[in-house]
C-alpha positions in Angstrom: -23.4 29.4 -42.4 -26.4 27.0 -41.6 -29.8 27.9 -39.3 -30.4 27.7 -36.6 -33.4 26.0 -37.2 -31.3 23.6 -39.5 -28.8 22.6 -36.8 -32.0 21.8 -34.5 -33.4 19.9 -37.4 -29.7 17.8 -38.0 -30.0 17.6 -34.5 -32.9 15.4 -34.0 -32.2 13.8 -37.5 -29.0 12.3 -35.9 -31.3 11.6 -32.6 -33.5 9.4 -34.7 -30.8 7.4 -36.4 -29.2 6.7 -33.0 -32.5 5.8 -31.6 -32.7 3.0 -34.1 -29.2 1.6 -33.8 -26.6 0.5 -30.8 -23.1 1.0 -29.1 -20.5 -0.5 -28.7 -17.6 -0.3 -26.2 -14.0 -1.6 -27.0 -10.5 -2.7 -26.2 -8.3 -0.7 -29.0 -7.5 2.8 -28.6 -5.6 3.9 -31.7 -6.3 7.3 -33.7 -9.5 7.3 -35.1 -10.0 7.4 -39.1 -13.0 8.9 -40.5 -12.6 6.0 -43.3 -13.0 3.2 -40.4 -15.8 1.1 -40.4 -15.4 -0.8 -37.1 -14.2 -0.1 -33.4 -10.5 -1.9 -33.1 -11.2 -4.8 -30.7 -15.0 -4.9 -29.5 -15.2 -6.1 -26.0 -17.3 -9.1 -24.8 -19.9 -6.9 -23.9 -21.3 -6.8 -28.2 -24.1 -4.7 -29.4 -25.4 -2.1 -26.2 -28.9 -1.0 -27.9 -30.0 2.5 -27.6 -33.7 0.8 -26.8 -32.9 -0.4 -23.7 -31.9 1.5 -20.2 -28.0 0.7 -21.2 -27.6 3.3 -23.8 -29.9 6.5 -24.1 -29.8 9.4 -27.1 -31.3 12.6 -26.0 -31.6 16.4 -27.0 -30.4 18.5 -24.4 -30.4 21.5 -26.6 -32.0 22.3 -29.8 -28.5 21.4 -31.5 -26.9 19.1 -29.5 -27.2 15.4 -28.5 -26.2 13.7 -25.2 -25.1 10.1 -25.7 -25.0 8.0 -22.9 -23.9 4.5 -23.2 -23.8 1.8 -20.0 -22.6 -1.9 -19.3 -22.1 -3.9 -16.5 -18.5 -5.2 -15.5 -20.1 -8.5 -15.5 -20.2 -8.0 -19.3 -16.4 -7.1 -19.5 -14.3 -8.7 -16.6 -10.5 -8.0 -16.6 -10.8 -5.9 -19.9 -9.2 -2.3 -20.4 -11.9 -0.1 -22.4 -10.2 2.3 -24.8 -13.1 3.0 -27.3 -16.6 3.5 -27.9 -18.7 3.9 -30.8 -21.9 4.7 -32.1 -23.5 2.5 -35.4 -27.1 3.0 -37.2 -29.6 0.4 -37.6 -27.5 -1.1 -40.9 -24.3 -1.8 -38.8 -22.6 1.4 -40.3 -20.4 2.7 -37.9 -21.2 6.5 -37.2 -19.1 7.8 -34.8 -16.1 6.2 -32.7 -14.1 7.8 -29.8 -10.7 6.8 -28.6 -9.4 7.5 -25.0 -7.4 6.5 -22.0 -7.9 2.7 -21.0 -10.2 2.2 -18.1 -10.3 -0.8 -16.2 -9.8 -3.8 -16.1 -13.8 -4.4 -14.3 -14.6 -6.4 -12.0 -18.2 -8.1 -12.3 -19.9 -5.7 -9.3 -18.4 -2.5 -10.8 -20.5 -0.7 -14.3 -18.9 1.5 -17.1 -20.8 4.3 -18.6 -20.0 6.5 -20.9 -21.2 9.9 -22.3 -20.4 12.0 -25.3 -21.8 14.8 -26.4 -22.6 15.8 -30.1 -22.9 19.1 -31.2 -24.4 20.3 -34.6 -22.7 23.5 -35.2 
């Protein structure tokens, strides 16, 4: 068993590290692998930081972290997005999640994604 003040201090530890890094959004969509170290296919949309308005990490509890990541179809015309992950500032990947495609875009529409991380 593990504090509650030690979840809320994991918490914003992980907050931090995704502050500092980006996202990514991709084409594959097969199991995820702890072990793996890249998303499948990355779309053409490349690295969405989480400094910009695209992709935000924020606390909305004491232990859990909403992850919201955004691009514009412009940035992926006529692809299928199966896959989105998470990397730190030294291109590790942290975190990836698979799901149903979605898509393809067209240039006018916008894709966002959120995922929620809890520290339990």
């Amino acid at each position: 068993m593990i504090t509650d003040e030690l979840r809320k201090q994991l918490a914003t530890q992980i907050k931090t590290i995704l502050d500092a890094g980006y996202a990514q959004v991709g084409l594959g969509g097969n199991s995820t692998s702890p072990a793996a170290t890249t998303l499948d296919v990355v779309s053409s949309a490349g690295n969405i930081s989480f400094a910009g308005a695209s992709a935000q990490a924020e606390n909305s509890d004491e232990n859990v972290i909403q992850v919201f990541v955004e691009t514009l179809g412009s940035s992926i015309t006529g692809e299928v997005i199966r896959e989105m992950g998470v990397f730190d500032s030294s291109n590790k990947l942290l975190g990836r999640v698979n799901f149903s495609g979605v898509g393809p875009f067209s240039s006018t529409e916008r894709l966002q994604i959120f995922l929620t991380l809890e520290v339990e």
